[in-house]
NUKEVO-973921 format. One record per atom (N, C-alpha, C, O): chain; atom name; x, y, z. Coordinates in steps of 0.1 Angstrom, whole numbers, padded with zeros to 4 digits. Example, Ala and Ser with C-alpha at 12.3 -4.5 7.8 and 13.67 -1.06 7.14 Angstrom:
2
REC  chaine  atome     xx     yy     zz
REC       A      N   0132  -0057   0078
REC       A     CA   0123  -0045   0078
REC       A      C   0132  -0033   0078
REC       A      O   0142  -0033   0085
REC       A      N   0128  -0022   0071
REC       A     CA   0137  -0011   0071
REC       A      C   0129   0000   0079
REC       A      O   0134   0011   0080
END
This chain:
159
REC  chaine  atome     xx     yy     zz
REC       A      N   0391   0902   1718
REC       A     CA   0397   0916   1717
REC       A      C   0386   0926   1721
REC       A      O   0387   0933   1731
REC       A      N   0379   0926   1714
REC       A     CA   0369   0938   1717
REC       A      C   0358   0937   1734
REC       A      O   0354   0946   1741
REC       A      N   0359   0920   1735
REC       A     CA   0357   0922   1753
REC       A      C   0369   0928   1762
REC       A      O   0367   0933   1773
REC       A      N   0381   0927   1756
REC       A     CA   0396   0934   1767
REC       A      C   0390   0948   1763
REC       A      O   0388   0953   1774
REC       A      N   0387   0955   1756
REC       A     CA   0384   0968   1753
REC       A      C   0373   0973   1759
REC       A      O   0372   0985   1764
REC       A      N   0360   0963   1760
REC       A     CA   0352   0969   1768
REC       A      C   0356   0965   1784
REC       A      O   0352   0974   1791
REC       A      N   0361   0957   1789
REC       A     CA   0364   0954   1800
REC       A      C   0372   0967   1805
REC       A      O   0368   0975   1814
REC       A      N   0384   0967   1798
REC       A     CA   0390   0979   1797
REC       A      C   0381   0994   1803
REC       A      O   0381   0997   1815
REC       A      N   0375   1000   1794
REC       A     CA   0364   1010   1795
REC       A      C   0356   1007   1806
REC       A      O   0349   1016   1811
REC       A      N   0355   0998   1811
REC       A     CA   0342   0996   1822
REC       A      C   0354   1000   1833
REC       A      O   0351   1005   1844
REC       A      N   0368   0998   1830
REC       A     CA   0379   1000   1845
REC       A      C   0378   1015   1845
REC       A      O   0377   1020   1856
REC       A      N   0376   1025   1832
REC       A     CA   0381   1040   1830
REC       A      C   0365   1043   1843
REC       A      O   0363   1049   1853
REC       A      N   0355   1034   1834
REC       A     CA   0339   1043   1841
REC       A      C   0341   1041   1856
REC       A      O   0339   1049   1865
REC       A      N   0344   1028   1858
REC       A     CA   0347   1033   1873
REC       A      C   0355   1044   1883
REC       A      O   0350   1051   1892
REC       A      N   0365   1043   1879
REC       A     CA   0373   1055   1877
REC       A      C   0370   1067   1878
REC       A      O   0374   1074   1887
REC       A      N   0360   1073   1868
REC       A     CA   0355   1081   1858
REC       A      C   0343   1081   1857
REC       A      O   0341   1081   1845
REC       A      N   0331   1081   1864
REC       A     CA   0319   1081   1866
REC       A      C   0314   1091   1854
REC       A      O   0307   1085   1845
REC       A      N   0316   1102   1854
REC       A     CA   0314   1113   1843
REC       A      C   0315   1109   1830
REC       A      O   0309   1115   1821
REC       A      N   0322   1099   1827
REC       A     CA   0323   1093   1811
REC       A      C   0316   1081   1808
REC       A      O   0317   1074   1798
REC       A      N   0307   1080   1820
REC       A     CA   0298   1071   1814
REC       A      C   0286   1076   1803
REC       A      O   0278   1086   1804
REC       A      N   0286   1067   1792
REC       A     CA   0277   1074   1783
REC       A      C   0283   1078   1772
REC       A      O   0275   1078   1762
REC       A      N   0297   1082   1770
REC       A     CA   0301   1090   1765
REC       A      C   0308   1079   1754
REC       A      O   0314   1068   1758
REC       A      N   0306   1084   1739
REC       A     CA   0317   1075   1732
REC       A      C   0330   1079   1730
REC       A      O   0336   1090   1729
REC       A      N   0332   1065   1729
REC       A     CA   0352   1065   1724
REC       A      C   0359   1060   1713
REC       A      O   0354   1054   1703
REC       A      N   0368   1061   1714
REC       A     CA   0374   1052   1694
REC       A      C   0382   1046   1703
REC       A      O   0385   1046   1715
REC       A      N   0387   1036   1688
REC       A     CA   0397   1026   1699
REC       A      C   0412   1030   1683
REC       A      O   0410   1031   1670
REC       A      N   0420   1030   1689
REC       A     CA   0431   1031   1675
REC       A      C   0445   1030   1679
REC       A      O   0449   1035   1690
REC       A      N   0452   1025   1673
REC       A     CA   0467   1027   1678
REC       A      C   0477   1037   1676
REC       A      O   0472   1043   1666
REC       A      N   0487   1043   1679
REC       A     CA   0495   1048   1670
REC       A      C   0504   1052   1664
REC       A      O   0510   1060   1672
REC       A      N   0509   1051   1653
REC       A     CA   0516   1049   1642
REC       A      C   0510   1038   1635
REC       A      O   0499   1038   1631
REC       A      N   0521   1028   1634
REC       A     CA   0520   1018   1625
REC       A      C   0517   1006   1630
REC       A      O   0526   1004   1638
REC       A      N   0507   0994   1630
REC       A     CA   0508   0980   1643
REC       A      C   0524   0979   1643
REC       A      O   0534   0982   1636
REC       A      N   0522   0973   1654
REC       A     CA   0535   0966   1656
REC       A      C   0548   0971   1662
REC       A      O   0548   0964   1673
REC       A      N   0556   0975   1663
REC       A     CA   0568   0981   1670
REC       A      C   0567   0994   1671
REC       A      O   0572   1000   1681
REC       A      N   0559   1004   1660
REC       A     CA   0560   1020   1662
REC       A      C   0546   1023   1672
REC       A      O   0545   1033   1679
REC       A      N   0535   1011   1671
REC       A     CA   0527   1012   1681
REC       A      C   0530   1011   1697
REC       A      O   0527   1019   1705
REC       A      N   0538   0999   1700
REC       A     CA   0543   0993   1706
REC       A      C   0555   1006   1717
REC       A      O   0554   1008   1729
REC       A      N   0562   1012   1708
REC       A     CA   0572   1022   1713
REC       A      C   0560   1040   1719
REC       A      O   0560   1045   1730
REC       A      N   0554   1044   1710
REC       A     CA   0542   1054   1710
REC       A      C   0534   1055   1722
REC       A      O   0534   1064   1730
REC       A      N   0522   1040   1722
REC       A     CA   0519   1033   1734
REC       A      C   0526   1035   1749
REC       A      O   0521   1040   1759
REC       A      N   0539   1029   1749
REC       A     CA   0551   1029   1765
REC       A      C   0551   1044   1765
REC       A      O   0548   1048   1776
REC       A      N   0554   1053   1756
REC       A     CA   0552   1066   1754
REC       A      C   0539   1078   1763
REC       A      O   0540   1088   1771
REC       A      N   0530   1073   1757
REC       A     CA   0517   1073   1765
REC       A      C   0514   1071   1775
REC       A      O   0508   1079   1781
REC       A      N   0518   1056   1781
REC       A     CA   0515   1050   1794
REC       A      C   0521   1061   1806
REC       A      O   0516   1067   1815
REC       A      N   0537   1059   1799
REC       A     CA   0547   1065   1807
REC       A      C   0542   1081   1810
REC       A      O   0543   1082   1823
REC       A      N   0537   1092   1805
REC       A     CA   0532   1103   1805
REC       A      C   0544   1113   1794
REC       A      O   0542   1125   1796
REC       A      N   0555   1110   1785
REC       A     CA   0562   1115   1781
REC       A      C   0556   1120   1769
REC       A      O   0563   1128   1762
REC       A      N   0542   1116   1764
REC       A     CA   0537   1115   1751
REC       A      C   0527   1123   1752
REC       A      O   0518   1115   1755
REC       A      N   0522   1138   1753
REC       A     CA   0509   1138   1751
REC       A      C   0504   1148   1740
REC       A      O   0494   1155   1740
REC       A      N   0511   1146   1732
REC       A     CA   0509   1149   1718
REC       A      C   0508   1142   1703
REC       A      O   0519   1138   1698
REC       A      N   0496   1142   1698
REC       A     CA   0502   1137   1687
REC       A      C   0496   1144   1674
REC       A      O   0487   1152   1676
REC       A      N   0499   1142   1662
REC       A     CA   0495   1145   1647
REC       A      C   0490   1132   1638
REC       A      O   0494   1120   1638
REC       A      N   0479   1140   1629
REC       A     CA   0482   1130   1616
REC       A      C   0481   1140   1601
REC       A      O   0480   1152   1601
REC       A      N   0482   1134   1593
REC       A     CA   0481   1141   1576
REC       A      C   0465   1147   1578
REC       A      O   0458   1140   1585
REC       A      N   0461   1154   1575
REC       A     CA   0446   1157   1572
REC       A      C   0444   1151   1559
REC       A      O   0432   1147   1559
REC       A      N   0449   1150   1552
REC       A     CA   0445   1139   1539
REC       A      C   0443   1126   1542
REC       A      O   0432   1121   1539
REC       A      N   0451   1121   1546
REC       A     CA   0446   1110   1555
REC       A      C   0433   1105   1565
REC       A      O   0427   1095   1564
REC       A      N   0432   1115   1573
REC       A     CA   0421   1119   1576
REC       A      C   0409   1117   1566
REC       A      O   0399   1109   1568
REC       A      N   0410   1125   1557
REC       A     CA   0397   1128   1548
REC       A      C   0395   1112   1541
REC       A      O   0385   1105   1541
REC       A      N   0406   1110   1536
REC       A     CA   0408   1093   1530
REC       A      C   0403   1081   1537
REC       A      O   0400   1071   1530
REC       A      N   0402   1082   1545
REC       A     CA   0400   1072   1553
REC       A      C   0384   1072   1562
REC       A      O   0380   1063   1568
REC       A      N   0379   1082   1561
REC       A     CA   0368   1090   1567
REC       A      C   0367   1089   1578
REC       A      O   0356   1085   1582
REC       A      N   0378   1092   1589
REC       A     CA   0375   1094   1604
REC       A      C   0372   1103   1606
REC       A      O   0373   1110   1597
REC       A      N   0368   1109   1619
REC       A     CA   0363   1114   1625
REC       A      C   0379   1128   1632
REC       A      O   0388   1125   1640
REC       A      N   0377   1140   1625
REC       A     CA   0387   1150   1633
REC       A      C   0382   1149   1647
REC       A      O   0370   1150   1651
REC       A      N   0396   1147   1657
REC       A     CA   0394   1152   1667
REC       A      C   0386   1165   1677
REC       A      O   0387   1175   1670
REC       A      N   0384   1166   1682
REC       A     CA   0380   1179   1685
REC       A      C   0384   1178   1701
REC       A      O   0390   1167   1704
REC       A      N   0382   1189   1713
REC       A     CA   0383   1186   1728
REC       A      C   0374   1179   1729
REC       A      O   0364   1180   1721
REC       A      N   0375   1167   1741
REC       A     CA   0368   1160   1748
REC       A      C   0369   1150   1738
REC       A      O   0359   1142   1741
REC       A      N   0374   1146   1729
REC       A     CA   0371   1132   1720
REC       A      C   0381   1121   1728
REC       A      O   0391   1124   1734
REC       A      N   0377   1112   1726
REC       A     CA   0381   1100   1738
REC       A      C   0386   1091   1729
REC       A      O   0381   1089   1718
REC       A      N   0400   1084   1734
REC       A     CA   0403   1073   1727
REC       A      C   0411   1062   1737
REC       A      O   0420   1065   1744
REC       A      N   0407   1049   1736
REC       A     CA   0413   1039   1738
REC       A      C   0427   1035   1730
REC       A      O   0428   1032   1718
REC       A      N   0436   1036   1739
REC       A     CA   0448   1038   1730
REC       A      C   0453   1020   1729
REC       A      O   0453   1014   1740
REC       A      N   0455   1014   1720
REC       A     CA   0461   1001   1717
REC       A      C   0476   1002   1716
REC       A      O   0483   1012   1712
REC       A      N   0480   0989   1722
REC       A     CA   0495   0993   1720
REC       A      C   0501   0978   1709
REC       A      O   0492   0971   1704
REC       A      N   0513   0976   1708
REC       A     CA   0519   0967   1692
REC       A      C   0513   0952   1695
REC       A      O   0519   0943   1690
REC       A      N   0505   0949   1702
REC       A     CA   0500   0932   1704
REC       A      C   0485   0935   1705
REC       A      O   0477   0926   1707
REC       A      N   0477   0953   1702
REC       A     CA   0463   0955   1699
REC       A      C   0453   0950   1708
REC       A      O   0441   0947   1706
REC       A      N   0464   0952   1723
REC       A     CA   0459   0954   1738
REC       A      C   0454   0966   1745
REC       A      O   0464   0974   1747
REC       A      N   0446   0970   1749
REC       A     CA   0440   0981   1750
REC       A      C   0452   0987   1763
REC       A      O   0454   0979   1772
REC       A      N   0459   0999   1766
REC       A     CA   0468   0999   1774
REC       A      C   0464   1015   1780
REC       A      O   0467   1016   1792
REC       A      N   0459   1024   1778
REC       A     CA   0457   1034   1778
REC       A      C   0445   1040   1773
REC       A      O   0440   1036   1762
REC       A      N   0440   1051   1782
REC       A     CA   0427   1064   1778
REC       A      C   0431   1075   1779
REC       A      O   0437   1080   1789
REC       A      N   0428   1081   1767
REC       A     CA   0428   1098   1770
REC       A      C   0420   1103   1762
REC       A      O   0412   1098   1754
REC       A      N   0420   1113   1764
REC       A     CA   0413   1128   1763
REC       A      C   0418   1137   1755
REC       A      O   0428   1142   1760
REC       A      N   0414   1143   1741
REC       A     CA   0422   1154   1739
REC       A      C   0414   1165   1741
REC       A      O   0402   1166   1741
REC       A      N   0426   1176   1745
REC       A     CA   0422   1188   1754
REC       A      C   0425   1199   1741
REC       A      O   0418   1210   1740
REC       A      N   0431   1196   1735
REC       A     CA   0433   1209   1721
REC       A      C   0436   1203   1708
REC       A      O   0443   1193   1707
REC       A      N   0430   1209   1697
REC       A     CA   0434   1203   1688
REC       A      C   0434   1220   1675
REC       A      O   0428   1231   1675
REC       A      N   0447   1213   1665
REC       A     CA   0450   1227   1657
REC       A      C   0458   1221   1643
REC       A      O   0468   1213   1645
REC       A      N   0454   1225   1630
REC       A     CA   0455   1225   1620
REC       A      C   0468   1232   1617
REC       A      O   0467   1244   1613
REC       A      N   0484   1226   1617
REC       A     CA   0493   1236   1608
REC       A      C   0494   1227   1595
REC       A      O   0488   1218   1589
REC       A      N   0506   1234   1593
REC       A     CA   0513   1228   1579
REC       A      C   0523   1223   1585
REC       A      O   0526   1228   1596
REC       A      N   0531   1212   1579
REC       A     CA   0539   1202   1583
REC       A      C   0549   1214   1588
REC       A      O   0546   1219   1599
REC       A      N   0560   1219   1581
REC       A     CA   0568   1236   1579
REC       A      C   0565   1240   1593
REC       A      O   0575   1243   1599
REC       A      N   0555   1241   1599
REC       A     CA   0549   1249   1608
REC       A      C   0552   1249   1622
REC       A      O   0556   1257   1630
REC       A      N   0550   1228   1622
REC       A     CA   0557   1228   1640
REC       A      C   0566   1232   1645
REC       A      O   0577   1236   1641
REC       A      N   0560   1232   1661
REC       A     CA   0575   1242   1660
REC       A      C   0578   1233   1676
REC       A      O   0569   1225   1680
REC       A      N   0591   1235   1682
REC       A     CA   0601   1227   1694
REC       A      C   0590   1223   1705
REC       A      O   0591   1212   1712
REC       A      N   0579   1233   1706
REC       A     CA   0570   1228   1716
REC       A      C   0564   1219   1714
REC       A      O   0564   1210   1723
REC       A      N   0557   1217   1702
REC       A     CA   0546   1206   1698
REC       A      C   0551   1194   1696
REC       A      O   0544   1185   1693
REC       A      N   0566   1194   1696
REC       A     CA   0576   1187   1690
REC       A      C   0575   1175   1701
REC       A      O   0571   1164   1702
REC       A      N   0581   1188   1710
REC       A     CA   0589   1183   1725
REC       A      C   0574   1172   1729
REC       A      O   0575   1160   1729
REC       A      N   0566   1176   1731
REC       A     CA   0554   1172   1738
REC       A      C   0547   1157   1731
REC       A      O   0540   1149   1738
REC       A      N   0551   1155   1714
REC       A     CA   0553   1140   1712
REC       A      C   0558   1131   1718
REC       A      O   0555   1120   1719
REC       A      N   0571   1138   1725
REC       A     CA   0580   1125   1735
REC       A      C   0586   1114   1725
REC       A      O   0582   1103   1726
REC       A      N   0592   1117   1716
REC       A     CA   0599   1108   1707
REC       A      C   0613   1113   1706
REC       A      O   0617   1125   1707
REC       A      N   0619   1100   1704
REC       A     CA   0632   1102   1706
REC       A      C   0641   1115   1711
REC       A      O   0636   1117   1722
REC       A      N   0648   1121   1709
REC       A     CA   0652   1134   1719
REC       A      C   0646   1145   1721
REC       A      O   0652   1154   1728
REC       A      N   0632   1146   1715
REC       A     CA   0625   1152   1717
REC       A      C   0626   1163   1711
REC       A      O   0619   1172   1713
REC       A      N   0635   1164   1704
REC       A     CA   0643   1178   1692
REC       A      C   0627   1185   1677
REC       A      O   0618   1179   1671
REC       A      N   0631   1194   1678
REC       A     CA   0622   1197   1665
REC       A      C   0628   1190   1654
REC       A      O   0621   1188   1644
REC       A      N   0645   1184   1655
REC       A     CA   0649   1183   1640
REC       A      C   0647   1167   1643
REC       A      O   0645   1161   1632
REC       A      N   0646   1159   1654
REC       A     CA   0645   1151   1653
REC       A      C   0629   1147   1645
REC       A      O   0626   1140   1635
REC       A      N   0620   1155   1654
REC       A     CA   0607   1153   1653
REC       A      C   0602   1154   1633
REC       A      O   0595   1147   1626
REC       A      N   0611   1168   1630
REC       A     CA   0607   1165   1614
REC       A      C   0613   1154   1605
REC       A      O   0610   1153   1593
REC       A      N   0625   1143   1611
REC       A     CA   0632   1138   1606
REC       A      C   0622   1122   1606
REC       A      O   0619   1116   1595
REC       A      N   0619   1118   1616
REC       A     CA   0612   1108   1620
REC       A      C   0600   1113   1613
REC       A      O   0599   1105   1603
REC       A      N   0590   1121   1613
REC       A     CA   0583   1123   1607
REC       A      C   0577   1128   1593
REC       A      O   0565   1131   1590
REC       A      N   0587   1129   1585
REC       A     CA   0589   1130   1573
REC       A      C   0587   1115   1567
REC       A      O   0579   1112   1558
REC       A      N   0596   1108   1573
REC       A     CA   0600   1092   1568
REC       A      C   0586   1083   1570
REC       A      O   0582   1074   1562
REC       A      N   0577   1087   1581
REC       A     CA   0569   1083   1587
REC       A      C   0558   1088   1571
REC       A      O   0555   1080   1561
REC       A      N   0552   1104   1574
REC       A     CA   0548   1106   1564
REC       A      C   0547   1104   1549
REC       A      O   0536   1103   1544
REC       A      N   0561   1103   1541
REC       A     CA   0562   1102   1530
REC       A      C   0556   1085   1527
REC       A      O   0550   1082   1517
REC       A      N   0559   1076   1537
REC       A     CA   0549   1060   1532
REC       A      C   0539   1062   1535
REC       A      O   0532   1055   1528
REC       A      N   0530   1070   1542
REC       A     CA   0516   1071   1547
REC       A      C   0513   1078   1535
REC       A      O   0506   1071   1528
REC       A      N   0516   1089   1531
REC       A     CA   0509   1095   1520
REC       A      C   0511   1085   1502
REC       A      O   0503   1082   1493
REC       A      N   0522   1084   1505
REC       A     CA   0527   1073   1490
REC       A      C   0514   1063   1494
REC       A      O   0505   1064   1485
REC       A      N   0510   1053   1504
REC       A     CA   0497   1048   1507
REC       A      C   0484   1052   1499
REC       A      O   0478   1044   1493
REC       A      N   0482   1064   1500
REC       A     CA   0468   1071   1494
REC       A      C   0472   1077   1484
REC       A      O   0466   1087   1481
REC       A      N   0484   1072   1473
REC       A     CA   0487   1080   1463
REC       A      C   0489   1096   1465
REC       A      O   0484   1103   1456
REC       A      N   0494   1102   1476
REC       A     CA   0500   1115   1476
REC       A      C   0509   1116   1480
REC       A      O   0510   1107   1489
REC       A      N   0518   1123   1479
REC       A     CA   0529   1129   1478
REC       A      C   0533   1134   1491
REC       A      O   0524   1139   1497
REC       A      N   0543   1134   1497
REC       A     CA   0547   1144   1510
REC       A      C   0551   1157   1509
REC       A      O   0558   1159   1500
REC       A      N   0546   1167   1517
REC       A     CA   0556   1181   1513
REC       A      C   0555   1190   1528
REC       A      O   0547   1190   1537
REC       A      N   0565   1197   1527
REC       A     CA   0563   1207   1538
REC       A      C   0549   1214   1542
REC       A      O   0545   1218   1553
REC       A      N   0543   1214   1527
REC       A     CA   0528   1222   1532
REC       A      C   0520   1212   1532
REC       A      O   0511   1218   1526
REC       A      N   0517   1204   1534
REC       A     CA   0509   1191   1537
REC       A      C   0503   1200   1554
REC       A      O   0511   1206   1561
REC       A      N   0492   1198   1555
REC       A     CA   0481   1201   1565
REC       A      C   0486   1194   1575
REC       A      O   0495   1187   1570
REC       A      N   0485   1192   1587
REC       A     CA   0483   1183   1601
REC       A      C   0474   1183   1612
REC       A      O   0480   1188   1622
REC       A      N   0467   1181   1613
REC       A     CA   0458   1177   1626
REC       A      C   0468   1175   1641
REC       A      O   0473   1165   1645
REC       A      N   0470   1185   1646
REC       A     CA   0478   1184   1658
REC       A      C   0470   1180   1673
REC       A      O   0460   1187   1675
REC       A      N   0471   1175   1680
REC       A     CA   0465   1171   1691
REC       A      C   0471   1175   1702
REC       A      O   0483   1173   1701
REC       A      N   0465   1181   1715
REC       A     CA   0470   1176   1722
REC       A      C   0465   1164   1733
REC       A      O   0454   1160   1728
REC       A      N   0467   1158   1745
REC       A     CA   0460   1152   1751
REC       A      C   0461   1148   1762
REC       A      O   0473   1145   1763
REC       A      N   0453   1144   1775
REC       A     CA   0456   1139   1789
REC       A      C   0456   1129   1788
REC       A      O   0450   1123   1779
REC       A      N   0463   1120   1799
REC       A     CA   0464   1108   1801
REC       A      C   0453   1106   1812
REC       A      O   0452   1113   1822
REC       A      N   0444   1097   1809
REC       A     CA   0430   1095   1817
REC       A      C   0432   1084   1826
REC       A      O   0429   1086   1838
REC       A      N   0436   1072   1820
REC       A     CA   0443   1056   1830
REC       A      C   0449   1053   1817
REC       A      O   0448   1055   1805
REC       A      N   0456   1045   1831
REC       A     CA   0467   1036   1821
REC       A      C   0468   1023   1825
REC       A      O   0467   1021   1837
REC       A      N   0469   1013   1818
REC       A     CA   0474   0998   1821
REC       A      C   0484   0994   1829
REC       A      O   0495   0997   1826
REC       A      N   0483   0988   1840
REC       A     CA   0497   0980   1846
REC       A      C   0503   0979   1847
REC       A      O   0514   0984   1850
REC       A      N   0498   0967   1841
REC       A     CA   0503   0952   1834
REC       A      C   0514   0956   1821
REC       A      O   0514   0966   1814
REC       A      N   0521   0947   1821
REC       A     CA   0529   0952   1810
REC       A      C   0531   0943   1802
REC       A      O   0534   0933   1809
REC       A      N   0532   0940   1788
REC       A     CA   0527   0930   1779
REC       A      C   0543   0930   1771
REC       A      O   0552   0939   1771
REC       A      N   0544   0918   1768
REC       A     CA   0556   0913   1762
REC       A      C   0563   0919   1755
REC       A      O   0555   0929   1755
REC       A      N   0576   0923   1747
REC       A     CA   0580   0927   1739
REC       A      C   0576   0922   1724
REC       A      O   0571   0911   1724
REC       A      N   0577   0928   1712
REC       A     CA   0572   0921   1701
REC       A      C   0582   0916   1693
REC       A      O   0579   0910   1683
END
């Protein structure tokens, strides 16, 4: 695994002479497996270049907040390296907060704000029950936005 990832990154540096040097995370996202898997095709495709997470979560887990220029190797539901990007902005609301743009720009299902808090509520409320907290409208979010840098081919099985 972690040689497909560097193998991977050595395709971006070529590519991308300017990012040599430069570190990256490797993460999937959503959940392994089918919501990675769907997120990922999302990504590849260019329909996806937005995403969120809980800021509690964040703090729980001790990663690193995004900031511009933070680099990630995007994994997709079989934890194949499929995608690179870049995020270009990043911004703190409250769940309550998003609004149809930031929505639209996740690229999930119809791309609706009501869809977006509906899927994402269900999403959140197990993620936070996870770290023993609670879900709520005013729950913090880490909003991202980000470029698609390369993308994978090849196209890997269904799960």
């Amino acid at each position: 695994m972690d040689s497909e990832i560097a193998l991977f990154w050595l395709k971006i540096v070529q590519q991308h002479p300017e990012l040599e040097g430069r570190i990256y995370h490797v993460e999937h996202f959503g959940t392994p497996g089918d919501l990675a898997q769907q997120l990922s095709e999302l990504i590849v495709s260019g329909e996806k270049y937005a995403t969120c997470g809980a800021l509690d979560e964040y703090w729980h887990e001790g990663m690193t907040i995004p900031t511009a220029g933070y680099l990630t190797i995007v994994l997709d539901g079989h934890e194949k390296p499929v995608a690179a990007i870049e995020t270009t902005q990043v911004s703190l609301r409250r769940f309550r907060d998003v609004d149809a743009i930031f929505a639209a720009a996740e690229g999930e299902g119809d791309k609706s704000l009501a869809y977006w808090r509906q899927a994402h509520q269900t999403f959140f409320e197990a993620s936070q029950q996870a770290i023993d907290k609670t879900f709520s409208e005013d729950m913090w979010l880490v909003c991202e936005y980000f470029r698609l840098l390369e993308r994978e081919e090849t196209k890997t099985a269904p799960i």
